[in-house]
N, C-alpha and C positions, 0 to 999 in steps of 0.2 A: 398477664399477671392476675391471680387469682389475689384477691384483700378478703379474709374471713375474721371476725369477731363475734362476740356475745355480749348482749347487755344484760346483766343481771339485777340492775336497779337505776331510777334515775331519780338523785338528789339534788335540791338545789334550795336556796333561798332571794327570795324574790327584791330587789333593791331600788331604789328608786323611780318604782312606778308612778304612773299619773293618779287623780283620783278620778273614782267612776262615778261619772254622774248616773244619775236613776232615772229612770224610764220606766212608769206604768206600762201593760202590755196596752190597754186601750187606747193608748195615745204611740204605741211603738210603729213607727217607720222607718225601713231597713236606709231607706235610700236619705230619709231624712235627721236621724240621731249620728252622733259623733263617732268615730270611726272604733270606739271601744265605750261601751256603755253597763250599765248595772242594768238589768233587765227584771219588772217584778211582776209577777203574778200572785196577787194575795201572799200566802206567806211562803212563796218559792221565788228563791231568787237566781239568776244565771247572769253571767258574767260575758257578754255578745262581742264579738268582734268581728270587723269585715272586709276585705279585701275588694277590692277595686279593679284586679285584672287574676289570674290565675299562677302567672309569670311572678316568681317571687321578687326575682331580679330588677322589674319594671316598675313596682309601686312599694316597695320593700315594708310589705306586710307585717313580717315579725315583733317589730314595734309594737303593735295593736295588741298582736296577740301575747306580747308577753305583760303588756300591764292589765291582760285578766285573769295572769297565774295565780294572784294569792289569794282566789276565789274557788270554791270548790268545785261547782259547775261552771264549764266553761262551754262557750258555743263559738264556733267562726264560722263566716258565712264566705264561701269561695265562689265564683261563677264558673262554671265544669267548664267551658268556652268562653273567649274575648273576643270577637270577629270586628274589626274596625272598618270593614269594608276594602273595597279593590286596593286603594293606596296605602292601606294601615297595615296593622300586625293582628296576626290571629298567635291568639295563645290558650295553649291546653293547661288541662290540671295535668299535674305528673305525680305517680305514683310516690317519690319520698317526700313530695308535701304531706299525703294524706299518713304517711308513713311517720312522722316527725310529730305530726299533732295526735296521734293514736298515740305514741310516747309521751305527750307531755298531757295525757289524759284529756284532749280538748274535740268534743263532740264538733264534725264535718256536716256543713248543709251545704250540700252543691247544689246551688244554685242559677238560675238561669236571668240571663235580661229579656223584659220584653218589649223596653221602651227605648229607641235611642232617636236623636236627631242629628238630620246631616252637619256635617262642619262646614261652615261658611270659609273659612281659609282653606280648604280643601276640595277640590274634586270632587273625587270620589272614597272619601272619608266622612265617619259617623264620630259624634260622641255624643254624651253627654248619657248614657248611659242608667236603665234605672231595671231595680229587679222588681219580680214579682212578689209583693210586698205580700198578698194573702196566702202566697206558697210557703214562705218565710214563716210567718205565723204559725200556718199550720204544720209546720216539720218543729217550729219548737216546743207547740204545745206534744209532740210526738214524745219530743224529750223529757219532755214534763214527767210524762207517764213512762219513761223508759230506767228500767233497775237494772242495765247489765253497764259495761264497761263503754269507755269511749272508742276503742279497739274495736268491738266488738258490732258496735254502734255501725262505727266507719266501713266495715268491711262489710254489715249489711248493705250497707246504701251505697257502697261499690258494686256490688254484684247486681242489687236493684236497677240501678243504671246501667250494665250492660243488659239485662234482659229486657230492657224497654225498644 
């Protein structure tokens, strides 16, 4: 069965969202600020949200991301892989995540961990989970400086990461 549409615009108005706390950049830590934050840079400001596994299903992200819509610049931070070890779950990013937040104009950092420690209730399981915080940084100062669309954005830094 073939399902075909078009979208030719997306509306919406944003309803009771949280409020964003603010986060200077020099005090910004990905691993350590609340899971949707006001992010400022002198007088640029972006709206950060971050996700926790890749798997929307697993950590149900969208929350986050949606109390930084009524912000114009919006950033989320996804980790492209969640690898938990022999006994966990590995989970990838999937193409209609990065496909959903390009519609809802919200800049993609795929992001990586590169801190975790074993689980003590576990075998052969990891968590506790921490990304690289100066990677992070420097992909938002990217955005800082970037004039084209979050589409646009996204699908560079898709193809980036395949040619890596």
């Amino acid at each position: 069965m073939d399902i075909k549409g078009k979208i030719t615009g997306i509306k919406y108005k944003v309803l009771l969202s949280e409020d964003l706390q603010a986060v200077e950049i020099e005090k910004f830590n990905i691993n350590k600020v609340s899971p949707f934050c006001l992010l400022k840079d002198g007088e640029t400001s972006f709206a950060v949200s971050k996700w926790v596994s890749p798997k929307r299903t697993r950590s149900y992200p969208y929350g986050r991301v949606y109390n930084t819509l009524n912000v114009s610049r919006k950033v989320t931070v996804i980790p492209i892989i969640k690898d938990e070890g022999f006994d966990g779950d590995r989970d990838f990013l999937q193409w209609d995540t990065v496909s959903l937040m390009s519609l809802l104009d919200v800049f993609v950092i795929f992001a990586y961990y590169n801190k975790a420690t074993k689980n003590l209730n576990y075998k052969n399981k990891i968590t506790n989970f921490l990304f690289n915080n100066k990677y992070v940084v420097s992909k938002i100062k990217e955005i800082e400086q970037y004039h084209s669309s979050a589409l646009h954005w996204n699908l560079n830094e898709l193809s980036y990461s395949k040619s890596i």
